[in-house]
C-alpha positions, 0 to 999 in steps of 0.5 A: 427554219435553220434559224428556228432551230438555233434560236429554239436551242439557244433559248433551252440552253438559257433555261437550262443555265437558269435551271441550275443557278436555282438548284446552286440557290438552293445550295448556296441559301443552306451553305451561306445563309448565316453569313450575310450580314447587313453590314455587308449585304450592299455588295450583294446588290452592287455584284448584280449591277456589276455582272450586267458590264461583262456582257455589255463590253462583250456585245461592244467587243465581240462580232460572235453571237455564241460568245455575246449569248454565253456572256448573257447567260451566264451574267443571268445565272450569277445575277440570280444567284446574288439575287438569291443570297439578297432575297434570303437577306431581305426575307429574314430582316422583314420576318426579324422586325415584323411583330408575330401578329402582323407577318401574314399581312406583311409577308402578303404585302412584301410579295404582292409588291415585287410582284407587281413591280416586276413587271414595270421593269420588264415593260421599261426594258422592253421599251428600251430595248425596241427603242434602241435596238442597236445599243444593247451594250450600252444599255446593260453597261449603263444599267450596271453601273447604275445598279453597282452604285445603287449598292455601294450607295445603300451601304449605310442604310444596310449598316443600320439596318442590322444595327436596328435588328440587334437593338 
């Protein structure tokens, strides 16, 4: 029961942490939107990739629960916020070079599509994560770098990206 209670408690502080991350979203879009360019939106993607390391080398590092779980949260909630300044990116990129007849199919589109992707994700991760139940560190280290690279990879394809909206 003990347990129940700290995991029940635990669990509130995640939701409240994603909570405010959506209200600082809210925030940050109307504050920042003009700012990202496509020139430099590959950082935004290498960030979230980045923010999976600090919690990884704590699960390595750090024998506390408390300090490994407040990591945790706290990767999620920056992650959501760079994923946040990315979305507002990619929205209005797709909107930019979508002809005004199409954007109803495209935008359905566009969302029907991550939406079905998500959860292949949360079903690799869920079989990752039963498979290798005692390496979660390297598991969020190694998605990190994998997603920070991604990023840095990317740079060239955002870089023409905006090239081609300006054009």
């Amino acid at each position: 029961m003990c347990s129940n209670i700290l995991f029940h408690r635990n669990f509130s502080l995640l939701i409240a942490g994603q909570a405010s991350s959506l209200l600082g979203n809210g925030i940050l879009a109307a504050l920042g939107a003009s700012r990202i360019k496509g020139s430099n939106v590959y950082l935004i993607v290498a960030v979230m990739g980045f923010f999976l390391i600090p919690p990884g080398i704590l699960f390595l590092l750090s024998g506390n629960p408390y300090i490994r779980y407040g990591a945790l949260v706290l990767s999620f909630v920056l992650i959501q916020l760079a994923a946040c300044g990315f979305s507002i990116f990619a929205s209005s990129f797709i909107q930019s070079m979508t002809p005004g007849n199409m954007m109803g199919k495209v935008s359905s589109y566009t969302s029907s599509l991550t939406q079905c992707i998500q959860p292949l994700g949360q079903i690799l991760y869920g079989f990752l994560f039963d498979c290798f139940t005692k390496e979660t560190a390297w598991i969020l280290i190694i998605t990190g770098i994998l997603l920070g690279g991604f990023g840095f990879t990317a740079k060239e394809f955002f870089g023409n990206a905006e090239k081609f909206t300006e054009n």
